[in-house]
Phi, psi and omega in degrees: 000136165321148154301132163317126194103335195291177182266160016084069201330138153286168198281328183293008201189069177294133164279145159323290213284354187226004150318313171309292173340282194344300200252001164281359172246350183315141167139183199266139179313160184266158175285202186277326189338294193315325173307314200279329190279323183293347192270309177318269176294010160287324183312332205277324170327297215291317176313309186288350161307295201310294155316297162348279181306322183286341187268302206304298196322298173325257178338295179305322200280318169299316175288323197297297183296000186273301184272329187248311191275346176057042180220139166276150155267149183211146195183144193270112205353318205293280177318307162331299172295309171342276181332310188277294166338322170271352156288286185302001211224340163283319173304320160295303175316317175294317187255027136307293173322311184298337207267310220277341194249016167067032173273016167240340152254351168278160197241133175249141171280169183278344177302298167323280172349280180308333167294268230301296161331281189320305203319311178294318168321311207282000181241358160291293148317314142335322191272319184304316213256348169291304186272265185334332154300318160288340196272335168070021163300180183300180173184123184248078206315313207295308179311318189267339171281303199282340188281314175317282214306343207259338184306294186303349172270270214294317194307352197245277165010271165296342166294320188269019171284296183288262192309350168287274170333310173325308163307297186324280184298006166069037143270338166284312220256161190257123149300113175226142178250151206257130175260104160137155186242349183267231197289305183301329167296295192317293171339303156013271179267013150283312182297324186297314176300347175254002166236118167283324172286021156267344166093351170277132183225127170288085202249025161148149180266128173262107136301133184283154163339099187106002211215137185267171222224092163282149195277140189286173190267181186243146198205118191287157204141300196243112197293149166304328202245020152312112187289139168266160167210185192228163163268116191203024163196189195284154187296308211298312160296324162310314192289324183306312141329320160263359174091016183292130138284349153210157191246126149247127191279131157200089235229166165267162182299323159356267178343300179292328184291327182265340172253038185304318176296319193303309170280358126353277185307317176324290193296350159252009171264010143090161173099192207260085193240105177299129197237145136215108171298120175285096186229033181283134187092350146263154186304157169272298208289146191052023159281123187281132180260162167199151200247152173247120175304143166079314173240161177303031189236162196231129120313083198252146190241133205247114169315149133250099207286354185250033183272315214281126179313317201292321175289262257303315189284343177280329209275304207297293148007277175345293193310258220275010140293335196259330169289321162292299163357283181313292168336306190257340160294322186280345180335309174259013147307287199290340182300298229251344202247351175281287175334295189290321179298314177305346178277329166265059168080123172114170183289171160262340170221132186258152163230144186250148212242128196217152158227145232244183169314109148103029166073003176294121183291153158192175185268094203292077206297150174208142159302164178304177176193341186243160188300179142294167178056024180289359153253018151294288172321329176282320148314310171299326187276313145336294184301336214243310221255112134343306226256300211262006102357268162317298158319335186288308192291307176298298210233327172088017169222170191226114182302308126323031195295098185315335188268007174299121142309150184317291204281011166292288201319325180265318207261354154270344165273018159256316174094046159308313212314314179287000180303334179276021192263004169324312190295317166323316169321280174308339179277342199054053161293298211218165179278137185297338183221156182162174160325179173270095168325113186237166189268175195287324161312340170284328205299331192297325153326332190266027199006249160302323174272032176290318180282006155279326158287345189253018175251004159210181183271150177320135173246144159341316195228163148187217190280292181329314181294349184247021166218050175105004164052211205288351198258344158253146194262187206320274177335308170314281214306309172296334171297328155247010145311282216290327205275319177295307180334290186276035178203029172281135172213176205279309180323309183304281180354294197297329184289332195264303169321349178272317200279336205298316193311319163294341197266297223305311221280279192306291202100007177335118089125043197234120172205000000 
């Protein structure tokens, strides 16, 4: 094995010892067949939901009206046949739609997707209860409320169902090789790695021209022991060589400015070929393209989505339906979890001075979680411990914190402990999702990126808590605060509340 440190073979100057490595990605690209069979059967997936929902829909409305409403439906073969036919014929349209909008042949994140699926459903649905009306059949709400509700469930479903076999049977995943070794390859392949069900697996690092083939960071995901190579033949023989089934550019800006032919060259050799433009830090999501007929130049118009009066009010909205909601489903939880804190002594609920939108101060409510007098105990653990000093000093929390009560101790590894700030919600302190409400003295940590916490309110929830919670540090934390501020969209909101119920669920990275 190389000495640590060591350089990184070029393909003309093979190390011995990582030749295996080498030539195990080494073959010829897969053909299209694997394609047309993975296209196929995502499509046979998405049908076979459908069906599904449409049969499953029948039965459930029926034993509902059977059991409950105590009326048989009744409607006559005619209508019956109308109804499936007319059922089979939205269904074809859906998976038309899906084709046309390329989800049988493009690689997707599952988030992305999944907006993108719902959109079509709910616009399916729509057509369906539309087209029966006219049609002046028997129409049977409940048959047509359960084939929807059973639609949006299985069809997201049997797709990532169908793509886990796929992976298996090797029709999904891609050999892809990555052009660049710095910070944006990383990124790359932090990103690639986290969506597994796109199927891209990252089988070698390209250096670019001019560029010495630096060892890539171990990245999860990404075998450690992933070959850097140099360019020293043609890109087209190289890639043929490593087997690539996709190519990701992904170059710094330099780089990218001195290899513009390269990447040229890249864009006529076809196939499932990727650009990612080093542009971190400015917003993504809703950036508008444009093109100038006749010249090389690409537009991008860089949003602020949460500038626009109309986002503030859909977001606000959001809050206090989903906060009033909450409040009255959770009523004998927080009722019963109030009942216990008061048994170890003390209020059940506190409030701590947080600063809020536009720099505006409030009382950020928490169940108790600590003994009383817990920053006299905190002050003595300070005074005595070096380590949780320093830690205290980093980050402002103590992985091991004497003053944590038993029933604290649980409700912050669950995060009940934060439930009452529903009401901050309804109050409009805070947001269900957003930064982390910090105290004023935090804020100066954020730097330059303060005036992104202070142009909206603090959230219940946010991107930092689904993303290792406590277990990431501070610089992470203000890096997605800000990313989330300048990629907001309502959708992002429902994704980080669905994860939060999973990080909540596991108990990840919560003290």
């Amino acid at each position: 094995m190389a000495p640590p440190g060591a350089p990184r073979p070029t393909l003309d100057a093979p190390d011995p010892a990582r030749a295996l490595r080498t030539s195990e990605i080494l073959g010829t690209s897969r053909t299209r067949s694997g394609s047309r069979v993975a296209s196929l059967a995502l499509a046979g997936a998405d049908l076979v939901a459908l069906a599904v929902a449409f049969g499953a829909g029948f039965v459930l409305s029926d034993a509902f009206r059977a059991l409950v409403l105590h009326e048989p439906f009744v409607s006559t073969d005619e209508d019956l046949r109308a109804r499936t036919l007319l059922f089979l014929a939205i269904a074809l349209g859906v998976g038309a739609a899906f084709w046309r909008r390329a989800h049988y042949a493009q690689r997707r994140t599952f988030w992305d997707e999944l907006h993108d699926v719902l959109r079509v459903l709910a616009l399916a649905a729509f057509a369906d209860a539309a087209l029966v009306f006219l049609g002046k059949w028997y129409f049977s709400r409940l048959w047509w409320f359960a084939t929807w509700a059973l639609a949006f469930v299985l069809v997201p479903a049997s797709r990532t169902f169908a793509k886990r076999a796929l992976l298996r049977l090797g029709h999904w995943s891609r050999r892809t090789v990555v052009i660049g070794t710095g910070p944006n390859a990383r990124d790359a392949c932090a990103a690639l790695a986290s969506e597994p069900l796109m199927g891209y697996e990252v089988t070698a690092f390209v250096a670019p021209p001019g560029r010495t083939h630096e060892p890539h960071q171990a990245l999860d995901g990404i075998d450690a022991e992933t070959p850097t190579v140099a360019f020293e033949e043609p890109p087209e023989r190289l890639l043929d060589r490593l087997g690539a089934d996709a190519v990701v550019i992904a170059l710094e800006p330099a780089e990218l400015n001195a290899n513009r032919a390269l990447v040229e060259r890249l864009a006529f050799r076809g196939g499932d070929v990727m650009l990612i433009p080093p542009i971190r830090g400015l917003p993504l999501y809703g950036m508008d393209l444009a093109h100038f007929f006749r010249h090389e130049v690409l537009l991008l118009r860089v949003p602020n989505n949460l500038e626009r009066g109309g986002a503030r009010f859909v977001k606000r909205g959001f809050d206090l339906v989903c906060a009033s909601l909450l409040l009255l489903a959770l009523a004998p939880l927080l009722g019963w979890i109030a009942w216990r804190v008061r048994r170890t002594g003390g209020e059940a609920i506190f409030g701590h001075e947080r600063v809020g939108r536009g720099g505006q101060r409030f009382r950020c409510y928490k169940f108790r979680t600590m003994v009383p007098d817990a920053d006299r105990a905190l002050a003595d653990v300070l005074a005595r411990d070096d380590d949780a000093r320093a830690a205290w000093t980093r980050d402002r929390k103590l992985k091991h914190d004497p003053r944590i009560t038993p029933v604290g101790a649980w409700l912050r590894r669950t995060s009940f402990d934060e439930l009452p700030q529903l009401w901050n919600v309804l109050r409009g302190d805070m947001s269900l999702v957003g930064p982390r409400p910090v105290v004023a003295e935090e804020l100066g940590r954020y730097g330059e990126a303060a005036r992104y916490y202070l142009d909206v309110r603090p959230g219940l929830t946010g991107l930092w808590q689904i993303s290792g919670r406590s277990d990431t540090d501070y610089a992470e934390r203000v890096a997605l605060d800000a990313w989330y501020i300048k990629n907001w969209s309502l959708w992002y909101d429902v994704v980080i509340l669905a994860k939060t119920l999973r990080v909540v669920r596991e108990g990840r990275g919560a003290y």
